[in-house]
N, C-alpha and C positions, 0 to 999 in steps of 0.2 A: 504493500500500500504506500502511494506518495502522498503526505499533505502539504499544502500549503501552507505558510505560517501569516502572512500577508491578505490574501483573500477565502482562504481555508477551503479554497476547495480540493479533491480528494479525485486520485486517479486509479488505476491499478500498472500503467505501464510506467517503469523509468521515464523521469526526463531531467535534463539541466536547468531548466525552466517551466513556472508554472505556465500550463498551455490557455489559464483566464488572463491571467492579471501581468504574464511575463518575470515573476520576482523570483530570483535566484535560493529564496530562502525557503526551500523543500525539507521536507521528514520524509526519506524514504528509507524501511524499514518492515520486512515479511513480517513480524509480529508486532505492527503499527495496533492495528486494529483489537487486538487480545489483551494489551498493558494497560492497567489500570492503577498503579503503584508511583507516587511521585512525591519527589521530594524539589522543594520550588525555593529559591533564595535570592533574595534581592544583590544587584551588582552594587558594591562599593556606597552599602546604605547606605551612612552619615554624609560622606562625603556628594553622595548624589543629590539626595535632599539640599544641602547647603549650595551645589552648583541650581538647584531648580530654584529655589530660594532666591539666588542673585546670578543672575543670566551672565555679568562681567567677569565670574567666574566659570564658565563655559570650556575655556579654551585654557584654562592655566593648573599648572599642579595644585588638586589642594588634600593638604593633610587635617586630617580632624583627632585631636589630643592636645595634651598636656604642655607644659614647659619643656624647659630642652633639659629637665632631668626627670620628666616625664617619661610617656612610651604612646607611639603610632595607636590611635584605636582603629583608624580605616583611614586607608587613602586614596584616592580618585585614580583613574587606571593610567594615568600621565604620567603620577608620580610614579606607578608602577617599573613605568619604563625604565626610570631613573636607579632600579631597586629598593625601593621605599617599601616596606613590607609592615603590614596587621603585626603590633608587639613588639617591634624595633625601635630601640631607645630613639627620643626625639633628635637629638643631639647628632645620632647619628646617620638619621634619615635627611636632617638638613648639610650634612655633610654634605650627601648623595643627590640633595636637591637644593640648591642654596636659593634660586626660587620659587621655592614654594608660598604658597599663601595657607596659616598654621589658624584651624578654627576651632575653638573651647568646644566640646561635646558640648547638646542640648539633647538631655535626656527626654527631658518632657516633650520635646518636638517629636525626636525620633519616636518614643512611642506612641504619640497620638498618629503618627503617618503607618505604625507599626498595627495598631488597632484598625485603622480604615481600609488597608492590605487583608487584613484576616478577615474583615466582616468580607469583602471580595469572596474572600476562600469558602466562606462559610455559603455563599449563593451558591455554590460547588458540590459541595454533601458540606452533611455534618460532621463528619470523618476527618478533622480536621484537629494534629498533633503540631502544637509549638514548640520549637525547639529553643527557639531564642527570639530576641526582638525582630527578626528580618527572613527565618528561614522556619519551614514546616514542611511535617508529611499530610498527604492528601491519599484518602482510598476511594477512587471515583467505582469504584466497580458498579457499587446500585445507581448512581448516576448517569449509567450510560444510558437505562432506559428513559430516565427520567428528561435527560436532554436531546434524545433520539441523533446521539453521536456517538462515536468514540472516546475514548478519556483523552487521548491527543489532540483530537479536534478543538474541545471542550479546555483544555488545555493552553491554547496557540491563542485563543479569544480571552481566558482570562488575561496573558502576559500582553497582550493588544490592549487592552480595558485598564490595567493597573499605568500601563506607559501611558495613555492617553488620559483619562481622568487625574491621577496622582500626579506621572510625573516622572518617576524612576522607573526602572527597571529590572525584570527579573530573569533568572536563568530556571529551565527545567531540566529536570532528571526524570524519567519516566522507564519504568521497570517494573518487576514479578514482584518485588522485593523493596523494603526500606535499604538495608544496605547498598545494593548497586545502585535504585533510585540517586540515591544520596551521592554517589559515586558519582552518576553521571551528570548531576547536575553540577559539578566541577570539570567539567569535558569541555566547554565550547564559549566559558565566560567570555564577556559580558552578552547579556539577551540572548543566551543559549536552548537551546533544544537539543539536548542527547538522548540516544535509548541506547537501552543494553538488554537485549530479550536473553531468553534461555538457550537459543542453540549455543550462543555463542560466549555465553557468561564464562563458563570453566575458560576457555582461551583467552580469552578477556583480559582476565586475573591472572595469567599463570606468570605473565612477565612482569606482572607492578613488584614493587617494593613491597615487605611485610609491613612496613608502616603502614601504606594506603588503608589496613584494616581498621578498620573503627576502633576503635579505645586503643591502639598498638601507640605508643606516643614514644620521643626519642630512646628513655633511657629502656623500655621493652625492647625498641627495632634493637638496639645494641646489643642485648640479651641473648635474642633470635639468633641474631647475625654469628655472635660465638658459639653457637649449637648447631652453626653451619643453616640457617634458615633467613637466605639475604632475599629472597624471592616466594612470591603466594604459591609460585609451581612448585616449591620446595616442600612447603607443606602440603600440597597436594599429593604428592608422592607418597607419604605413609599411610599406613592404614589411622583411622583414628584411634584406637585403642594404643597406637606405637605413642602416639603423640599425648597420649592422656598422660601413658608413662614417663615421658619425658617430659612433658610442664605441667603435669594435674590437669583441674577442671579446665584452666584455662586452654589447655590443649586442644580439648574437644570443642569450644569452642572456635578456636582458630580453623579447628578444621572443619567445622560445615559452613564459616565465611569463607572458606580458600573453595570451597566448593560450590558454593554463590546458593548456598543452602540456608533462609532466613527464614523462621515463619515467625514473626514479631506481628503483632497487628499493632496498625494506628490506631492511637491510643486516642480521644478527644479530653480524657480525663485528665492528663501531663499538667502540669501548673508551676506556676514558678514559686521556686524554691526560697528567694532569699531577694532584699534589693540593698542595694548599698554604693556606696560612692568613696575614693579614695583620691591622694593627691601626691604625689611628689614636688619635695623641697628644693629648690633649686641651689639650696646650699644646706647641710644636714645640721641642727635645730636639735636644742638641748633647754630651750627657756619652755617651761613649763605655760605661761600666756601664750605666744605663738603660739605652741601646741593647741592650748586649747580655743584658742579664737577660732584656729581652722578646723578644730573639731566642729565647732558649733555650724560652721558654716556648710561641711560636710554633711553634719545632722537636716541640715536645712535644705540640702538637695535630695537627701534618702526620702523627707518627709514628701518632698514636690514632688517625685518620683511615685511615693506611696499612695498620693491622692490622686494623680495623675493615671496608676493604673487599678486606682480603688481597693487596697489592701491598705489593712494594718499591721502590725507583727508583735509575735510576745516575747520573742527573745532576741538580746542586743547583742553584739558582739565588737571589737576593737580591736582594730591592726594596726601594729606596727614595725616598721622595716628600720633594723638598726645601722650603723655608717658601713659596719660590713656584712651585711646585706640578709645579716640572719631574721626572720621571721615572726614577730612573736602573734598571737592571738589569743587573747580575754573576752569571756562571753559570760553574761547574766540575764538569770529572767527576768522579766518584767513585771509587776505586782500586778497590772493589767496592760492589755494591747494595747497600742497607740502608732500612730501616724503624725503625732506633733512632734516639730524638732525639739521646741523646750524640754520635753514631757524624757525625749531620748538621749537629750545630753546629759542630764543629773546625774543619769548613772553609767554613762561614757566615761563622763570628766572624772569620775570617783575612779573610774576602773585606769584612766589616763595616769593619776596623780600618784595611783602605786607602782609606774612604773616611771614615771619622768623623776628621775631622782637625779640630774646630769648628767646620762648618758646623751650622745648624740643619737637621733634617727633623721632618716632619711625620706622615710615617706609614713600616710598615716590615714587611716582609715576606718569607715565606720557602717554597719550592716543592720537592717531587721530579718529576721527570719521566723518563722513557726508562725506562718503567714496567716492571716484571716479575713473575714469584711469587717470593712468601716464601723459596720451596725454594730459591732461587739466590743468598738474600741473606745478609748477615754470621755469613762461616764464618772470615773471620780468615786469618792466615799467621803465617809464622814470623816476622816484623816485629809484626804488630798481634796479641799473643797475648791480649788479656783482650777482646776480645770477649765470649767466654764469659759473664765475669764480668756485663759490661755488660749483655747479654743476660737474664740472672736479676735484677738488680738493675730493671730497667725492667718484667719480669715483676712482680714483687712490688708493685714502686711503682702499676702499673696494677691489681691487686687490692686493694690498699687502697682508690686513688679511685673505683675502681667502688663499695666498701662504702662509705665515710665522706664519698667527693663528690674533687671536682677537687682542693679547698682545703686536702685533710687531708695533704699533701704537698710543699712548698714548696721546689725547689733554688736553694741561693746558688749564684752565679756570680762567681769573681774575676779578672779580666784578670789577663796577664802585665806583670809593669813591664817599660819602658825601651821 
């Protein structure tokens, strides 16, 4: 089957060209018509958004993060060229790209553009698994009767409909499977269409790297590679029972992904685990004020964040990265859920204050997690009575910087002595 992704019509013979509409941009593919498994991911979200946002940035690299002792969150496919890569210190991405044009994440954008993309998915089935702000699996299978197409067809229209109403762009993976779905929709970025059907899955895989496997991450692939496993065809070779033996559970698993063997169903139930906001210091920071000023101000982006995707959380948690680069993490529950930053620093800053004793760190950070709805959270008691108050005051504060911007609002923060 050939479809179009342009005009979406559908052939049965090869061609170079759609024979409607003339558009080079074809899905041909013998098991077009049978896949119904897709995993969908927006190109170079933050970055894309911010180029749709200001059109003068169109045509120029831009990176979206931190300071230059920060790290890369997403960069537009310009800077890619340059090797700017998702995760690479800022410092030395602008090395790689000296002009770049460098834009502060906006969380709250990206998810509200993040939520108007799923409600899309959601006109699709309900079958609809998020993975992150930007990417999801989709199971169209009952769908196909329901839109009297293909899941490809069905498919090539939503990535038409998201580019033309939103704005950005998205790549498809379409497959048997969430794993090669997934797989494939890192085949043909940006505004991609891949498939990977089942003749061809085992061949597929047998040449990638053991990383390319889901959860395999560097210091696994290194693990692998010294038990002579540099390749999926490697693990393909033993029987699985050889491979249980030689890395346990996890063996068996590797071997029915090397076998492009997945039966996982999209889940619609997945939810997000945790929200949180962190910062690196552009110089590594031992005064217990700074620290906590930028806590607070941390707290106050988890909090936009929190309302922004209608959660509250009951349990807090505090990072921090010290000058050589060790880790630490502090976490307390919350006497009740909440989404106000006031409500979340009091027992940040207590958890901050037993460890800023003048060590240096370097970076610093703050989380809700054991997530909930709004409806459950800071109703207050007979001890914690100004909630209330709190409550309206953080209202008001968040209508102003909606109108006037983040900056038009500024809270001092003063430790306790002694």
């Amino acid at each position: 089957m050939v479809l179009c992704r342009d005009c979406f019509a559908s052939s049965a013979a090869p061609a170079r060209r759609c024979a409607a509409c003339a558009s080079p941009r074809l899905i041909d593919h013998a098991e077009l018509a049978s896949l119904a498994i897709a995993h969908v991911d927006c190109d170079a979200f933050y970055a894309a958004i911010e180029k749709r946002d200001n059109p003068a940035l169109r045509d120029r690299p831009v990176i979206v993060g931190g300071g230059t002792r920060g790290v890369v969150s997403t960069c537009c496919y310009i800077a890619r060229t340059h090797g700017v890569r998702s995760a690479m210190p800022m410092f030395k991405a602008l090395a790689l790209c000296r002009d770049a044009t460098v834009i502060k994440p906006d969380m709250v954008k990206y998810a509200r553009v993040g939520r108007e993309i799923r409600s899309m998915m959601l006109d699709l089935t309900p079958l609809v698994e998020p993975i992150s702000i930007d990417e999801a699996f989709l199971d169209l299978e009952g769908g196909q009767r329901l839109h009297g197409e293909c899941a490809a067809a069905t498919l090539a229209r939503f990535a038409a409909r998201v580019e033309r109403e939103v704005g950005v762009t998205v790549s498809v993976g379409l497959s048997y499977c969430k794993f090669l779905a997934k797989m494939a929709s890192d085949l043909d970025k940006p505004r991609g269409f891949a498939v990977i059907g089942r003749a061809e899955a085992k061949t597929f895989l047998a040449a990638r790297p053991v990383g390319a496997i889901w959860g395999v991450g560097k210091v696994a692939e290194e693990r692998l590679a010294r038990d002579g496993f540099k390749l999926i065809g490697d693990l393909q070779r033993l029987e699985e029972s050889d491979l249980i033996r030689k890395l346990g559970a996890e063996g068996g698993r590797l071997w029915r992904l090397a076998k492009g063997l997945d039966d996982r169903k999209v889940s619609p139930e997945r939810e997000t685990k945790s929200v949180s906001a962190e910062t690196t210091f552009a110089e590594d920071i031992s005064d217990p004020q700074i620290l906590a000023s930028t806590l607070y101000r941390l707290c106050e982006k988890v909090s936009g964040r929190l309302k922004a995707q209608e959660f509250a959380g009951r349990s807090l948690t505090l990072k921090l990265k010290t000058a050589d680069f060790r880790t630490r993490t502090r976490a307390r529950a919350l006497s009740e859920p909440t989404q106000l930053a006031a409500r979340m620093f009091g027992p940040a800053r207590e958890l901050l204050l037993k460890e800023a004793t003048g060590e240096k760190f370097r970076l610093i950070g703050v989380g809700l997690s054991d997530l909930c709805a709004p409806g459950e959270a800071d109703h207050g008691d007979l001890v914690d009575t100004g909630v209330g108050r709190v409550k309206a005051t953080e209202a008001a504060m968040d209508k102003l910087r909606a109108r006037f911007g983040r900056d038009a609002i500024v809270k001092g923060i003063v430790l306790p002595k002694g």
